[in-house]
C-alpha positions as CSV (number, residue, x, y, z in Angstrom):
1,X,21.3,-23.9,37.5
2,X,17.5,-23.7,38.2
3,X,18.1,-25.6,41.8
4,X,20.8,-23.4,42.6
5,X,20.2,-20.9,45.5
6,X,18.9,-17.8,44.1
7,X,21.2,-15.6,46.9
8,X,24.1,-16.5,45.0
9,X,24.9,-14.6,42.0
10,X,25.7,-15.4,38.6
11,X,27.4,-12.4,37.3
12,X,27.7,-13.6,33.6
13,X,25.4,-15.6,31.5
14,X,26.3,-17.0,28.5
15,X,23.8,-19.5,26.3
16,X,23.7,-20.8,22.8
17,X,20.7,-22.3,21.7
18,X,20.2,-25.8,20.1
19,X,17.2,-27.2,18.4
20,X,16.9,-29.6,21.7
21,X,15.9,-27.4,23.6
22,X,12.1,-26.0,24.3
23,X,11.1,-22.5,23.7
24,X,9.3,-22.8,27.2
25,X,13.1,-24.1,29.1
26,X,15.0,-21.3,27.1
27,X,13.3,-18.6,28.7
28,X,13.1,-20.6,32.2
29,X,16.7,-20.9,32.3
30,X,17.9,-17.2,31.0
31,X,15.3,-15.5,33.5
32,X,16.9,-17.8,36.3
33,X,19.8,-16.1,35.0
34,X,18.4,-12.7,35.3
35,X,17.1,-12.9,38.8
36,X,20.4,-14.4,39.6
37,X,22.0,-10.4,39.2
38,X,23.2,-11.2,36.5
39,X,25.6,-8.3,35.2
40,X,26.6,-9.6,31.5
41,X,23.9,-11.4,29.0
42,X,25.0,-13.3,26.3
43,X,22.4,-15.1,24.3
44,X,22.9,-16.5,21.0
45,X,19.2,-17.9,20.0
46,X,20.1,-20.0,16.3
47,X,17.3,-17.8,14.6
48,X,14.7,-18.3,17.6
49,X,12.4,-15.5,18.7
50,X,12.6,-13.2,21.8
51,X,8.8,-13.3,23.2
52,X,7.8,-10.6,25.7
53,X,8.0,-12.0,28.7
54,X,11.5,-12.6,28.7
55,X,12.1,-9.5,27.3
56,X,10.2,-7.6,29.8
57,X,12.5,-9.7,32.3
58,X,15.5,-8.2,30.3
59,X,14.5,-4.6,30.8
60,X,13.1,-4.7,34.6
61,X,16.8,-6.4,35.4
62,X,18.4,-3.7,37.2
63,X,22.3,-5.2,37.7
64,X,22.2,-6.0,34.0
65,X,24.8,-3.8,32.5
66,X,26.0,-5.9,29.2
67,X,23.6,-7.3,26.8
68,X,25.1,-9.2,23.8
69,X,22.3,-10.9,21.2
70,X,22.5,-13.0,18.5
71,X,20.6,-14.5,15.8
72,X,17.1,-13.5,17.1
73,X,14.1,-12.2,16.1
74,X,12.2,-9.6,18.5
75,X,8.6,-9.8,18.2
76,X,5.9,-7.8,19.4
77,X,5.9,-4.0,20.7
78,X,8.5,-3.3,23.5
79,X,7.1,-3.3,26.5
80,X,6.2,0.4,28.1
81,X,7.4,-0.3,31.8
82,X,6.9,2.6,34.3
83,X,9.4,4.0,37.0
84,X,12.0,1.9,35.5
85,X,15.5,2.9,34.2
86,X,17.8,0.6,32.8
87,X,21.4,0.3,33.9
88,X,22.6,-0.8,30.5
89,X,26.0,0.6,29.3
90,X,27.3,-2.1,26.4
91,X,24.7,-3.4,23.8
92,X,25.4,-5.5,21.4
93,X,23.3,-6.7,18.2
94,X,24.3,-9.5,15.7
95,X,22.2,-10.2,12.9
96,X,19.2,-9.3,15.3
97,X,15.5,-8.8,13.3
98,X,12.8,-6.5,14.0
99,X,9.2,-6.0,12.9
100,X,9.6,-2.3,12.1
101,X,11.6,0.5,12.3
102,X,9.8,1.9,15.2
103,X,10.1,-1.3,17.2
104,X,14.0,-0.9,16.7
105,X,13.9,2.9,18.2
106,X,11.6,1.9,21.1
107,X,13.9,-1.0,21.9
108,X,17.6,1.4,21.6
109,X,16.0,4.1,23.8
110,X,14.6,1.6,26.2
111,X,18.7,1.5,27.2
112,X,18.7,6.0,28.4
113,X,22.6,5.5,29.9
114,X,24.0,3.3,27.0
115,X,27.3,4.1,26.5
116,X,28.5,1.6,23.6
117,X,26.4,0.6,20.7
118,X,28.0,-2.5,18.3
119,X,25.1,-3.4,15.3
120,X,26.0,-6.0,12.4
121,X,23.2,-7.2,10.4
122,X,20.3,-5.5,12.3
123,X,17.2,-6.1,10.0
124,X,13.9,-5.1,9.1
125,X,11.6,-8.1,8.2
126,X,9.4,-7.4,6.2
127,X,11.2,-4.6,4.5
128,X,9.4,-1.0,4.5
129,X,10.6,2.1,3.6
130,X,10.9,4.4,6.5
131,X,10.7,7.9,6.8
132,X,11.4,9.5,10.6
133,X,8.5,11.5,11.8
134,X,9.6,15.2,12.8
135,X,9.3,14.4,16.8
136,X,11.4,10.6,15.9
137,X,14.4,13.1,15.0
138,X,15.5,14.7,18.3
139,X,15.2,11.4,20.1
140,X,18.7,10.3,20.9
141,X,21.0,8.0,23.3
142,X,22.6,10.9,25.2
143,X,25.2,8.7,27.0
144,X,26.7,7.3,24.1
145,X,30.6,7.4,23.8
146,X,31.1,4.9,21.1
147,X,28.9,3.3,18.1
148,X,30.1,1.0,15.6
149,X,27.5,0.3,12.9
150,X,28.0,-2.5,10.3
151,X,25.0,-3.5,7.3
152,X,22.3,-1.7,9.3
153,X,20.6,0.7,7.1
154,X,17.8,0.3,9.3
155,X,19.4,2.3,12.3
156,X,18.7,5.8,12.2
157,X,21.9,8.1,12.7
158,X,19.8,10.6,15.3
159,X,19.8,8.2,17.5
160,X,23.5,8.2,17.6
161,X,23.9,12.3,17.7
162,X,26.1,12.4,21.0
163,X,28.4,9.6,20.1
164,X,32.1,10.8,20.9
165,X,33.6,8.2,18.1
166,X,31.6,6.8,15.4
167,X,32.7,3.7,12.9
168,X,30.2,3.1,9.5
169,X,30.1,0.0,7.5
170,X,28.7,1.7,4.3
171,X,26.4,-1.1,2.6
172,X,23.8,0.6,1.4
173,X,24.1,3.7,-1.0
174,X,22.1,6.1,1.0
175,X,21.6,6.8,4.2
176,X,19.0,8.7,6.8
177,X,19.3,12.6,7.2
178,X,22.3,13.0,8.5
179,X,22.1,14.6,12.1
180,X,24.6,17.0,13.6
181,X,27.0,15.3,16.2
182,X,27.7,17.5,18.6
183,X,30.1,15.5,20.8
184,X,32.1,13.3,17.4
185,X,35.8,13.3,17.9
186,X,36.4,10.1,16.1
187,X,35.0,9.0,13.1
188,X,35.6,6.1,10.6
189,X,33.9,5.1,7.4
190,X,34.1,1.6,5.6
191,X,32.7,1.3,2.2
192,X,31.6,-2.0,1.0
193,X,29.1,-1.7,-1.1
194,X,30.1,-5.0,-3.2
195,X,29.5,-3.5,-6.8
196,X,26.3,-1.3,-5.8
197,X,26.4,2.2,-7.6
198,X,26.9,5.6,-5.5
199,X,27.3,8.3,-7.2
200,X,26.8,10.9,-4.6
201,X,28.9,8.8,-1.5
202,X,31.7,11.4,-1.5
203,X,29.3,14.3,-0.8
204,X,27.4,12.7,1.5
205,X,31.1,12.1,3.2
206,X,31.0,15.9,3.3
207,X,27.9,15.8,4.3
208,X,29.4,13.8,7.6
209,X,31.9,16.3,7.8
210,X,29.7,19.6,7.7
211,X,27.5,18.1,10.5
212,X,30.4,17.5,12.9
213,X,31.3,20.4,14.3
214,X,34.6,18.7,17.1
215,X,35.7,16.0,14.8
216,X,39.9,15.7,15.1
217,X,40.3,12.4,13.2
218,X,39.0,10.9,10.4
219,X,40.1,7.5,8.6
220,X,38.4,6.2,5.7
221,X,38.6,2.4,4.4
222,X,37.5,2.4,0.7
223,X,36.7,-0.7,-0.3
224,X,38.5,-4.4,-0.7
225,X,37.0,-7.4,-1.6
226,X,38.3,-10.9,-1.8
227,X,41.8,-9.0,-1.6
228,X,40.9,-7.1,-4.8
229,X,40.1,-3.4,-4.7
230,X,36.5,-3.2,-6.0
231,X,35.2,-1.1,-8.7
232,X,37.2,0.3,-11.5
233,X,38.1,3.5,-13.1
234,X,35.6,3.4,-16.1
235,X,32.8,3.7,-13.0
236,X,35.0,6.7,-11.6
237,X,32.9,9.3,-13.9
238,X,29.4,8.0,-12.5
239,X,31.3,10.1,-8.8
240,X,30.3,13.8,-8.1
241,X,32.5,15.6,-6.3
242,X,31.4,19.7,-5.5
243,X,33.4,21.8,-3.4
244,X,31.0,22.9,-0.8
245,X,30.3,26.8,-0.6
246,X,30.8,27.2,3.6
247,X,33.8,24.8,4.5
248,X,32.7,22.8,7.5
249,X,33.7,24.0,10.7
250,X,35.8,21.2,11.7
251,X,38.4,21.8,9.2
252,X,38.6,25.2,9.9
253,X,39.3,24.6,13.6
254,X,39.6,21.1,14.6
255,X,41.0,18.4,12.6
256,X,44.5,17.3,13.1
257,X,44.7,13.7,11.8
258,X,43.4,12.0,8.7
259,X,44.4,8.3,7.0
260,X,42.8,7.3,4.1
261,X,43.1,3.6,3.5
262,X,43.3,1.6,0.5
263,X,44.0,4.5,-2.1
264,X,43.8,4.3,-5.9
265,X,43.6,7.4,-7.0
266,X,40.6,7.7,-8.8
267,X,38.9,11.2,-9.4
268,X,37.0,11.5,-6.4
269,X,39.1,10.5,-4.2
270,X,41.9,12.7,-5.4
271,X,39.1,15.7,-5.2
272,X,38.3,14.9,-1.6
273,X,41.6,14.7,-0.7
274,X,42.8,17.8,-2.1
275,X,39.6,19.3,-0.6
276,X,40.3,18.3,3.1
277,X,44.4,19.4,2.9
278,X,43.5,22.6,1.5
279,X,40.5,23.6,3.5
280,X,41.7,22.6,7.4
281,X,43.7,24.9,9.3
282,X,45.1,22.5,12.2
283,X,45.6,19.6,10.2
284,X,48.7,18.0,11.1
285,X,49.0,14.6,9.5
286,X,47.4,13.2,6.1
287,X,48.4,9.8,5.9
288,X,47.8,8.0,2.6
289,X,48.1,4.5,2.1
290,X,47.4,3.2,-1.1
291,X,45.9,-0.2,-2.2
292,X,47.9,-3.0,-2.5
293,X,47.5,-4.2,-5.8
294,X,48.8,-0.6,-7.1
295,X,51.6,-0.8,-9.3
296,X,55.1,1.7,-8.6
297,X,54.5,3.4,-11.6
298,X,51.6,4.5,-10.6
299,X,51.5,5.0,-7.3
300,X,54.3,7.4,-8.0
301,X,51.4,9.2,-10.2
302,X,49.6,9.3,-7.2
303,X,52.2,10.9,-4.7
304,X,52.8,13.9,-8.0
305,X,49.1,14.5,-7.8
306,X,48.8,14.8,-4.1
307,X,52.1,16.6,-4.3
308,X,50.6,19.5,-5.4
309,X,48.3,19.9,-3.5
310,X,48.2,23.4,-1.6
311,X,48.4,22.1,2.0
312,X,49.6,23.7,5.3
313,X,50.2,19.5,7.0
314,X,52.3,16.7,6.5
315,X,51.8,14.6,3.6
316,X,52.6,10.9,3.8
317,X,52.2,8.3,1.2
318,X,52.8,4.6,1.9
């Protein structure tokens, strides 16, 4: 590729690394890439570090509009280039380290038109508590449509405030200050937090919901692992469930469509449910499907519970 005439374009680069080759040839050969016009960028690096130079080769590239990296560390500050704007509209990180938490800002806002975010695994090394300075917080990606986060408790949620449809992985059992989403349409929450105690996850669900405002449809996954429902009702008193004193404004006005996914009934989720059906005004659909391993008997329980439920929607229960 390094002989071939650099007029010609290479519109999309993908490389996995092997130990064979030389830190020195990998970035020779993915910069060749780069000043190739290359439009998508796939680099999976087997753990090996992305040195400045060719990130600073990354961010000057101005056809570059799909960046996909995997299994890399990023070292170093990000580099401050002037009268530079990148044209990147697709990002996506897979178990990607950083140095801080501020290296990991830099590098997101680096991308000003990004319109879809994907993070799995996006890590901290070594691990530090961080706590968003005052001017950190009304930084954001303004273009953002879509973001799907997934184990990245490192990734502050303001950067994400203007995302039209938001998915969460929950992993970790808190999260950042939760921002208000001005433009969120769409969002979906996953718990898998593999045994880890969270007492308060339900209100910081309607904490999600009080900060946004638009929201229409909301689908919730709780959790399954190895194909058996985790956690058990003897842990279902640790929950805290409050009905909230102002209901959020997007039950009031805009939701139409909720699922809730793997269903068991357990206090909490009963209590949210209830809450939502009662509390939205447009809501058309509530769609419950309950978890597999749930006997008849008692998933006819269930459906008497959510039965009476004061509700103005449709209630179905699969």
């Amino acid at each position: 590729m390094l002989s071939r005439d650099n007029t010609l374009p290479i519109r999309s680069f993908r490389f996995k690394c092997c130990a064979a080759y030389q830190p020195n040839e990998i970035t020779k050969l993915i910069i060749a890439a780069i000043q190739r016009r290359t439009e998508t960028l796939e680099l999976n690096m087997l753990s090996n570090f992305l040195d400045m130079k060719l990130a600073s080769n990354i961010f000057t590239c101005m056809t570059l509009t799909v960046l996909k990296l995997k299994h890399l560390t990023i070292l170093g500050d990000i580099p401050q280039i002037n009268n530079t704007i990148s044209l990147l509209k697709t990002l996506h990180l897979d178990s990607v380290t950083f140095n801080t938490h501020k290296q990991i800002i830099d590098f997101l806002l680096f991308f000003p038109i990004l319109e879809e975010l994907q993070t799995n695994k996006v890590k901290v090394f070594p691990l530090r508590e961080f706590v968003p300075k005052t001017a950190d917080k009304i930084k954001c990606l303004p273009n953002l449509v879509t973001a799907k986060l997934s184990d990245n408790k490192p990734i502050p949620l303001f950067l994400l405030s203007r995302a039209r449809s938001l998915s969460i992985t929950l992993t970790w059992t808190h999260y950042f200050q939760v921002p208000i989403f001005y433009n969120l349409t769409q969002m979906e929450l996953f718990s898998n937090l593999e045994g880890k105690s969270w007492p308060k996850k339900w209100m910081w669900m309607l904490e999600m919901l009080q900060h946004t405002p638009k929201l229409q449809h909301l689908i919730i996954h709780e959790e399954i692992e190895n194909g058996i429902e985790n956690g058990n009702d003897d842990d279902d008193d640790e929950d805290i469930w409050e009905d909230p004193k102002i209901v959020p404004e997007c039950l009031s006005s805009q939701l139409k469509t909720y699922l809730f996914k793997n269903y068991r009934g357990k206090k909490c989720e009963l209590q949210f449910a209830e809450y939502v059906m009662r509390s939205s005004k447009v809501l058309c659909n509530m769609i419950i499907h309950s978890a597999c391993s749930i006997d008849l008997n008692a998933k006819y329980r269930m459906l008497q519970k959510l039965s009476v439920c004061p509700r103005g929607c449709k209630l179905i229960f699969e």
